[in-house]
N, C-alpha and C positions, 0 to 999 in steps of 0.2 A: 600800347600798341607797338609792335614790331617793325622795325625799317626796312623791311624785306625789298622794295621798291628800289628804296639807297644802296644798300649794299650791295643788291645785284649791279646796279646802275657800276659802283665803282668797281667790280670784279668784273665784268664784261668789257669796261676801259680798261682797264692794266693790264688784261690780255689779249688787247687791240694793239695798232699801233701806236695807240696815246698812252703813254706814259704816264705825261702830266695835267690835273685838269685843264691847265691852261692851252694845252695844244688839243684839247679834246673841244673845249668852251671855243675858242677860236672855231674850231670845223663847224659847229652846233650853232655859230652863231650867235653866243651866249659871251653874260661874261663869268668869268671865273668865281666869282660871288655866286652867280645862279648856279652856276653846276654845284657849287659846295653844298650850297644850303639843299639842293637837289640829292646827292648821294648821303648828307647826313640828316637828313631824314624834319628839316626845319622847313619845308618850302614842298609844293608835287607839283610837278609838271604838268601842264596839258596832255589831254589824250594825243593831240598830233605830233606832239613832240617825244611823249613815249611810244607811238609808233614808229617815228621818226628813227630812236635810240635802238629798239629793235629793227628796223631795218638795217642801217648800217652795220651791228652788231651780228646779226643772222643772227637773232634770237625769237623768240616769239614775245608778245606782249603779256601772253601768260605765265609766262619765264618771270620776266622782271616785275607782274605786277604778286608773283609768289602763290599765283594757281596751281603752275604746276612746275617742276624741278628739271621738264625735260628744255632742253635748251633751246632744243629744233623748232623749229620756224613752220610755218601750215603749209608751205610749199613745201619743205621737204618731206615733213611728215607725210604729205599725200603722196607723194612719189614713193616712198616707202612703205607704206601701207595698201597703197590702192591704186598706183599706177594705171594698173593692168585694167582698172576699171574705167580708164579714162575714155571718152568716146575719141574720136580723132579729132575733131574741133573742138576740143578740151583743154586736148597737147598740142594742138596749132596753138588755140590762143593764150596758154601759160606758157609759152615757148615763145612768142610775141611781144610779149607785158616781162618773162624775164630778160631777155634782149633789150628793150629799152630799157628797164631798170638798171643793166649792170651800163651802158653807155651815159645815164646819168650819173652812177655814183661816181663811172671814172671820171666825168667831167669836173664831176664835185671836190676827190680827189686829186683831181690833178692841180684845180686852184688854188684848194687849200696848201699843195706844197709849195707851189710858186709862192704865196704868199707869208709863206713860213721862209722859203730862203730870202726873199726881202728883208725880212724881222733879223736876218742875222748879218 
């Protein structure tokens, strides 16, 4: 059976900001042991944690779990495809849910680097 899961997992990291699993495993919560055995394909993560991976990453879960090879994400994909068929309290409330989501990741982000310049 194919590591399509892993592989993507470490090819959507290294073209993150994470470099190194360890600064990826740090943000994720994990330790550097789990993320390994996670992208080489010894260990699968939970469903909330591969959605998790695809959130951050703006991927879809279909992406990483090797469904499908498009990268894009179900939000954008619907923006892109079918926008235009959205009722108005559609794009209120995905324009709501993505506002709080991107003031969460910064928060998330923003910890995560305070706690990285600690580490140095």
């Amino acid at each position: 059976m194919e590591n399509v899961l892993g592989v993507r997992l470490k090819l959507v990291r290294e073209q993150s900001q994470f470099k190194s699993q360890k600064e990826a495993a740090t943000y994720f919560e994990l330790t550097n042991y789990q993320l390994s055995r996670y992208e080489s394909g010894q260990s699968k993560p939970d469903p909330e944690l591969i959605a998790k991976f695809a959130d951050f990453y703006g991927v879809s879960t279909d992406y990483l779990l090797g469904r499908t090879d498009d990268k894009n994400s179900l939000v954008q994909h619907a923006f892109r495809q079918g926008a235009h068929q959205l009722t108005e309290d559609e794009r209120q409330h995905l324009e709501g849910v993505m506002e709080e989501e991107l003031k969460r990741y910064r928060a998330l982000r923003e910890r995560f680097l305070k706690e990285q310049q600690k580490e140095k």
